[in-house]
N, C-alpha and C positions, 0 to 999 in steps of 0.2 A: 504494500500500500504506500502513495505516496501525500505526503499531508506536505501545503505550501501552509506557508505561516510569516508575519512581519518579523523581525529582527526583534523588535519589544516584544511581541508576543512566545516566542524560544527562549529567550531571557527569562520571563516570567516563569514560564513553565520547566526551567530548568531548574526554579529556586535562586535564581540571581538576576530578582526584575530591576530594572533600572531605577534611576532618582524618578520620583514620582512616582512610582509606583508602592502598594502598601507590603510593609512586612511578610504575608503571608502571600505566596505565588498566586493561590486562590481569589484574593481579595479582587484583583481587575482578572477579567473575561473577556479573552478575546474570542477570533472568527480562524479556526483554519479549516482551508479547500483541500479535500482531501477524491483521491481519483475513482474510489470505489462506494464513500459513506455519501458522497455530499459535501455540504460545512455541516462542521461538528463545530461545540465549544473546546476551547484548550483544555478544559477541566474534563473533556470528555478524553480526551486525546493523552491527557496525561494518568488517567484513572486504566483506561486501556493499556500503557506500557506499563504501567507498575503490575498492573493485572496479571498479563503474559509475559511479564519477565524480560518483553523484546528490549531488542538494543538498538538504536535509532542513529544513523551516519546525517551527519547534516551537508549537504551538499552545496556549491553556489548554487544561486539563479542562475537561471537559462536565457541567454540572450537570443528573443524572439528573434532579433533584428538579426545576427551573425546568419554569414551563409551568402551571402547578398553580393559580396565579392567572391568573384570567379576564382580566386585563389585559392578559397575556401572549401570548393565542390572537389568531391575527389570522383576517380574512376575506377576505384572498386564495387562492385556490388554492393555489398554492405555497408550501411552507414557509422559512420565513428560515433561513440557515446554522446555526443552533444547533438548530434543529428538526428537523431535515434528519440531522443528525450523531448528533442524539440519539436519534429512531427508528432509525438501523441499527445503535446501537450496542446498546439494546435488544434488538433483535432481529438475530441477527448472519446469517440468512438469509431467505430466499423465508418465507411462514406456511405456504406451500400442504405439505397434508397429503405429505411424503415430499420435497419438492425440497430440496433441499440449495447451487441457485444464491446466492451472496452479496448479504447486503442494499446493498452497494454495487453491483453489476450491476443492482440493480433499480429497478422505479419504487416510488414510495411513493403508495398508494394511499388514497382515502378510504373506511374503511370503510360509512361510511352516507354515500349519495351526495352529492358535493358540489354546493350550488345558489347559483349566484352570489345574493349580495346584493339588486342590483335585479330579481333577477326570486323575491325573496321566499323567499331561505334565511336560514336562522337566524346570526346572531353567532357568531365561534369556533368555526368548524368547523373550522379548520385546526388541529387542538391533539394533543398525542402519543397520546390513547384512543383518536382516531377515524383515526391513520394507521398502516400499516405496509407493509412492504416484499414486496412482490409479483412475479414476474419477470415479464419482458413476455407470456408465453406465457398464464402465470394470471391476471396481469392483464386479459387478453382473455376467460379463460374464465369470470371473474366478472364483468365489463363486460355479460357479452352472456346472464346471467341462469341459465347454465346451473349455475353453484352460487354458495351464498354464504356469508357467514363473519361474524362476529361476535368482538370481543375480551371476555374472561371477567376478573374481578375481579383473578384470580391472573395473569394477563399471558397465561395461553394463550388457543387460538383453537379455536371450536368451528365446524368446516363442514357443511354439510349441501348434497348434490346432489338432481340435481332428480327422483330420485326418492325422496327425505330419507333416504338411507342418511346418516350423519354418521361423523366423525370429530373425534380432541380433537387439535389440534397444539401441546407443548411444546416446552421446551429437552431435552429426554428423545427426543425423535421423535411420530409419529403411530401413533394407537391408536382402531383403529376400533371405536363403539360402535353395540351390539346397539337 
């Protein structure tokens, strides 16, 4: 599970809230976005790892924006951990028109197919426009031609199956078009 949380708010919940804050970590309540709960409170989120014992790595933020320079795309299939982090945080599920599976259960897919290098694909394919999170099940069912998908300016996804009936998938859901 991945919980985003403010800088004061990890502080707090750590037992070492900042000036302003009261003695007891509990005292302020924060908001953390977490990829599988929703927002939970801190007080929930810290009742949880005391609970199971878990051990919690704190990571930077993800700079949405990185990626943007062509220096940055590589040409291996696989994306490097900030690329990887940064598509499913993007996109917090499946594209596919109505799936609701999380982009962390999923693969990350290339939306225009990937063609290794020596056998005569393009540089930086591997870059945030041309990937997103797919479940395995869609992933097959675009794999194997029977529909395909396309990423739109605004971040949504326009599909069209193979008999071109289309659909637009946002952060809103999917809305099929005439």
């Amino acid at each position: 599970m991945f919980a985003h949380l403010s800088l004061t708010d990890l502080l707090a919940l750590t037992g070492q809230p900042p000036e302003g804050f009261g003695a007891d970590p509990g005292d302020d309540v924060g908001i953390v976005s977490t990829d599988r709960l929703g927002q939970i409170l801190t007080t929930q989120l810290r009742d949880w790892l005391r609970r199971h014992g878990s051990l919690a790595t704190v990571a930077p933020v993800i700079d949405m924006a990185r990626g943007r320079d062509p220096s940055e795309r590589t040409d291996s299939h696989d994306p490097p951990g900030w690329l990887d982090t940064q598509v499913r945080l993007r996109d917090p599920n499946c594209v596919y028109p109505g799936c609701r599976r999380s982009s962390w259960d999923c693969d990350l897919d290339h939306i225009d197919p990937y063609v290794p290098p020596d056998a005569g694909g393009p540089p930086g394919q591997t870059r945030s426009e041309n990937l997103a999170p797919l479940c395995r099940r869609h992933h097959l069912v675009k794999t194997t031609g029977r529909w395909r998908y396309r990423r739109l300016a605004d971040g949504s996804y326009l599909w069209t199956n193979r008999h071109q009936q289309r659909w637009l998938v946002s952060p809103d859901g999917a809305t099929p078009l005439e």
